[in-house]
C-alpha positions in Angstrom: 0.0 0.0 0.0 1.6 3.2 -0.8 1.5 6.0 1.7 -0.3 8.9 1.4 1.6 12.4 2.2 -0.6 12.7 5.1 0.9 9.4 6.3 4.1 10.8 5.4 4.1 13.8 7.2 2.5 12.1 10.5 4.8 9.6 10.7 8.1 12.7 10.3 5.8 14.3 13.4 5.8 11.0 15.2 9.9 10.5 14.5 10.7 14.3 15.8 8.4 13.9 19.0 10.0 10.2 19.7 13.8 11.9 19.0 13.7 14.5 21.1 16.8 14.8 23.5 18.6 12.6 21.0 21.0 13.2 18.2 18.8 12.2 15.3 16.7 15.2 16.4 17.9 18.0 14.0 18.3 15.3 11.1 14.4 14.1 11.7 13.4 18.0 11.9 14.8 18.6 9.1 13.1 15.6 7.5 9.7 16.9 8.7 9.9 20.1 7.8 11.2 18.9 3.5 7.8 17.1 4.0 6.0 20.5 4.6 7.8 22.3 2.2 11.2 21.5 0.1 13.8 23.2 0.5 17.8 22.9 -0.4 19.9 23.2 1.9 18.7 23.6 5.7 21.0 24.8 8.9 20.6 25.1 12.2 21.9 27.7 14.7 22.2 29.1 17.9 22.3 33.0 19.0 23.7 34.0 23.0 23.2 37.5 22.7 26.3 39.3 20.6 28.7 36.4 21.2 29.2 34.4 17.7 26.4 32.2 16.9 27.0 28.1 17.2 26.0 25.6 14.2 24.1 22.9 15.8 23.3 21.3 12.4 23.2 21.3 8.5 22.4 19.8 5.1 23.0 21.0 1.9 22.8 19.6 -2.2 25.4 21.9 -3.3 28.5 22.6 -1.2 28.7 26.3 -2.5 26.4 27.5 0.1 28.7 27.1 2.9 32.0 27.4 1.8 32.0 30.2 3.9 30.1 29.7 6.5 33.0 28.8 9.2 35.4 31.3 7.5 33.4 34.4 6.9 29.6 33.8 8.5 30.5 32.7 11.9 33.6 34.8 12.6 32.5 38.1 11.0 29.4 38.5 8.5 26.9 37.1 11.5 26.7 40.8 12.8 25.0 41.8 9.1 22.8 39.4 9.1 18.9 40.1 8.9 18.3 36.9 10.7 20.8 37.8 13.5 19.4 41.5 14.0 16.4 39.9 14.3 17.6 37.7 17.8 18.7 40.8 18.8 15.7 42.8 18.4 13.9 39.7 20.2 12.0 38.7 17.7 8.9 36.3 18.6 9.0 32.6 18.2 7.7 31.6 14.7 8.2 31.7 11.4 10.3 34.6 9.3 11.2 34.9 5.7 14.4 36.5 5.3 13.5 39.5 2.7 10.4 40.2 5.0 12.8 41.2 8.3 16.1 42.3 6.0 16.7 46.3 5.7 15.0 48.4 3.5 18.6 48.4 1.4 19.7 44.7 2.2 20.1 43.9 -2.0 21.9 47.2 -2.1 25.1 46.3 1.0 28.5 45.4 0.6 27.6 42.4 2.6 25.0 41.0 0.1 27.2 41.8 -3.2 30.3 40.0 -1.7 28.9 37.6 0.4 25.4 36.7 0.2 25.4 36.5 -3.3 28.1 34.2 -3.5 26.2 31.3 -1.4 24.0 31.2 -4.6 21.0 31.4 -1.8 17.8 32.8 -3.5 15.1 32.5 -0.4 15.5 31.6 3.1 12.5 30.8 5.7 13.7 30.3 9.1 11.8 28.8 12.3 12.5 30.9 15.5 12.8 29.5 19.1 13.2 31.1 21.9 14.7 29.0 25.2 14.1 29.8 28.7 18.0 30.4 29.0 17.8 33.3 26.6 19.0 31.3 23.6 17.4 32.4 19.8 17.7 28.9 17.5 16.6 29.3 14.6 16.0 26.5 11.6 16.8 28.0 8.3 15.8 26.4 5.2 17.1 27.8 1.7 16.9 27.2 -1.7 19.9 28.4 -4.0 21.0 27.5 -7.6 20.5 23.7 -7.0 16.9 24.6 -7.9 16.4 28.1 -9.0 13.4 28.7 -7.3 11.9 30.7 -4.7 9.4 29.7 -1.9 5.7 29.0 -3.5 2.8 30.8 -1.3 1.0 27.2 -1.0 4.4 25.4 0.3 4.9 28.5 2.8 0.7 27.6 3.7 1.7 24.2 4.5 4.7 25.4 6.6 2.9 28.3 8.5 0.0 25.8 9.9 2.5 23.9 11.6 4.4 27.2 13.1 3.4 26.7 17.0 4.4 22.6 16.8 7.9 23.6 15.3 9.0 26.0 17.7 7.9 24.3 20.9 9.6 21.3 20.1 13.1 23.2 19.1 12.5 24.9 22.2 11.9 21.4 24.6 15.2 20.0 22.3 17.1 22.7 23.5 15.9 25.0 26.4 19.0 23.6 28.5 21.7 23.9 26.0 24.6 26.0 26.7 26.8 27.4 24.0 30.7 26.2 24.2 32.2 28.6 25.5 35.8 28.0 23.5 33.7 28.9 20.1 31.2 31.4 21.5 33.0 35.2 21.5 31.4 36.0 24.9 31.3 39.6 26.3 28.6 41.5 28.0 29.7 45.2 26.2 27.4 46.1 23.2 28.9 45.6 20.0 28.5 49.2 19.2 31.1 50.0 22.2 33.2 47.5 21.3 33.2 49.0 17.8 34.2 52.6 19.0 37.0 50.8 21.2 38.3 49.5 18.5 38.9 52.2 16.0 40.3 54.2 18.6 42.9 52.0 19.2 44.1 51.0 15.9 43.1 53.6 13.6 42.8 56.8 16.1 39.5 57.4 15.0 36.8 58.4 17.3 33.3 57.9 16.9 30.4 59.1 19.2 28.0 56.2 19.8 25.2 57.9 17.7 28.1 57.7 15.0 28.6 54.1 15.3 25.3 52.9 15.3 24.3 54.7 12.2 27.5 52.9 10.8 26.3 49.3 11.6 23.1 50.5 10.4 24.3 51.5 7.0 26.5 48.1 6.8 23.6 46.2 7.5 21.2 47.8 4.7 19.1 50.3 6.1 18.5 53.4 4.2 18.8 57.1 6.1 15.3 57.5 6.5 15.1 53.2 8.3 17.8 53.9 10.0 15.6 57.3 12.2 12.8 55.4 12.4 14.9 52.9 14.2 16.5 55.5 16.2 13.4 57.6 16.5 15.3 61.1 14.9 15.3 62.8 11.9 16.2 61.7 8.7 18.2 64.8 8.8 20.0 64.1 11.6 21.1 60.8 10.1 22.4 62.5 7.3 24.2 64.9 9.3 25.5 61.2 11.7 26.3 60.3 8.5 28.3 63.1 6.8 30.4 63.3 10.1 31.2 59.5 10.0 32.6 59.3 6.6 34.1 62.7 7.4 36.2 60.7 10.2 36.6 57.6 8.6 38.0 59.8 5.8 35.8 57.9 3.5 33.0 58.6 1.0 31.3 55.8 0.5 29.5 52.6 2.0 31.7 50.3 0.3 34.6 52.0 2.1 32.9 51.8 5.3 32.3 48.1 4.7 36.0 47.4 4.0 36.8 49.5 6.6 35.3 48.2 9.5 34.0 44.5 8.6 37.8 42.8 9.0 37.5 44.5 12.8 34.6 42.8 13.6 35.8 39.7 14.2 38.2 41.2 16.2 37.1 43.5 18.2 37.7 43.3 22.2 35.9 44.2 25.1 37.5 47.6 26.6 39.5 47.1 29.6 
């Protein structure tokens, strides 16, 4: 008798729910979820605040998508990343398609052009948990040049009626993990301070904080007028933030900035 996708499906539910606490849990997860809606290449990853996120798991068809995930994504690029600005925001548990919670100007960053663009990704969906230990994991499925395509409204149906079930069982899998701390950047000062430290020490350049925010902001897509609604000022006053950090940056545009200060990221220290 041959199974219906109904059967299918159940019996993915039935293998997550029996695996959880075990190792086969992200590989059965990820087997559930294909049955909801295909994807091609799926990972899975844990946030602690601003500390460098974890990969707890991940599947791909095509290599190409991440090549640079340990060298570039994990060390560095994490701190551009819509899905990461999103944990720090707090975003709810649920479902969040990447292009719905990226910058007004994501397609238009340094970071998309030289990075994202080079995993070949085309659409990412991801599945947010929150643990009671403050943890963000979030299941991120892709599609890239393996297929071509982007995710269909009726797949992303499927997926969205199973939303609630998703996240509480990443939650109960890991609500008591702890990140290692030998791979985990951990500090307690704001990346924005860290930022400011930083220049100041190697380059002699000194930002105020407003200065350095609206930088990150810029690096991470978000147009003058985003970035005041985000800061609750003026669009003007951006552009003035603005004009005084390339001024003493000694720079003129954003592809300077993101050459600039991108390499310190990965580097930059908590003040003493």
């Amino acid at each position: 008798m041959v199974e219906t996708h109904s059967g299918k499906l159940d019996r993915a539910v039935s293998d997550v729910v029996r695996s959880l606490g075990k190792a086969e849990f992200p590989m059965n997860l990820a087997r559930f979820l294909r049955q909801c809606m295909p994807f091609d290449n799926f990972i899975i990853l844990a946030y602690s605040g601003e500390r460098n996120p974890v990969v707890l798991y991940r599947e791909f068809r095509d290599p190409v998508v991440y090549q640079s995930m340990d060298s570039e994504y994990l060390t560095t690029n994490y701190v551009l990343d819509p899905f990461y600005k999103a944990h720090i925001r707090g975003v709810k548990s649920g479902l969040h398609r990447l292009f719905d919670v990226a910058p007004d100007r994501f397609k238009q960053t340094s970071y998309y052009e030289l990075y994202y663009e080079k995993t070949t990704l085309i659409d990412e969906v991801a599945a947010f948990a929150r643990t009671e230990t403050g943890l963000t994991i979030t299941a991120c499925m892709g599609t890239d040049r393996s297929s071509g395509r982007t995710f269909t409204k009726k797949h992303l149906a499927v997926l969205n009626r199973h939303t609630l079930s998703i996240s509480s069982l990443m939650e109960l899998h890991w609500n008591e993990y702890n990140m290692p701390t030998a791979e985990a950047d951990v500090t307690n000062v704001p990346l924005v301070n860290r930022l400011r430290d930083t220049l100041t020490r190697t380059r002699d350049i000194r930002l105020s904080p407003r200065q350095a925010e609206v930088a990150i902001y810029i690096l991470q897509g978000h147009s003058s007028k985003s970035i005041s609604l985000n800061l609750e000022v003026s669009a003007a006053t951006i552009k003035v933030f603005r004009k005084q950090l390339y001024a003493k940056c000694r720079i003129s545009s954003q592809a300077e900035l993101f050459a600039m200060i991108l390499p310190m990221l990965s580097s930059v220290e908590q003040p003493s």
